[in-house]
Steps between C-alpha positions, in 0.01 A plus 500: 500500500519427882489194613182557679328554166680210324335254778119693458566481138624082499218418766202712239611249228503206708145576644378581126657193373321293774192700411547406166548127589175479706299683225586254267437211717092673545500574094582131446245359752220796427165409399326754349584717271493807764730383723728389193471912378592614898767275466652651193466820611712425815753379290475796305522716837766277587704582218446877459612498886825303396566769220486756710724386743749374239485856332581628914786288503655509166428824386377455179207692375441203218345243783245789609387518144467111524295532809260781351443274211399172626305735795282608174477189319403383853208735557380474115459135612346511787237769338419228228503189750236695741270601175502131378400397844220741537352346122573170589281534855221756342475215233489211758 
């Protein structure tokens, strides 16, 4: 790779480890349980992004697989989370 790329690529990760970071610091301090589930599914975001550019760096078709599954896993959750909500507030 050029070293044009190599910085883009280094600089992604940094800004989705700091993304990371931050999201972490708001899941910690969140108070309801919505902003605890848009929180988790930054991190998930957060993750699938880092996948993807670890699969554009390395190479390796095994990280994309990675990133597809916790991408579904991610969305199954989300769908569950946002029908528990809508019970818990139709109930309330």
């Amino acid at each position: 790779m050029s070293e044009l790329t190599d910085l883009l690529s280094v600089t992604a990760q940094l800004l989705l480890g700091l993304a990371l970071l931050l999201t972490l610091g708001h899941l910690l301090r969140a108070r309801s349980l919505l902003e605890r589930v848009v929180a988790l599914e930054i991190l998930s975001a957060s993750t699938v992004g880092g996948a993807a550019i670890l699969t554009l760096t390395r190479g390796e078709s095994a990280t994309i697989d990675l990133a597809l599954a916790v991408a579904l896993v991610s969305f199954t959750g989300a769908i569950a989370f946002g029908s528990f909500i809508e019970r818990r507030r139709s109930d309330g």
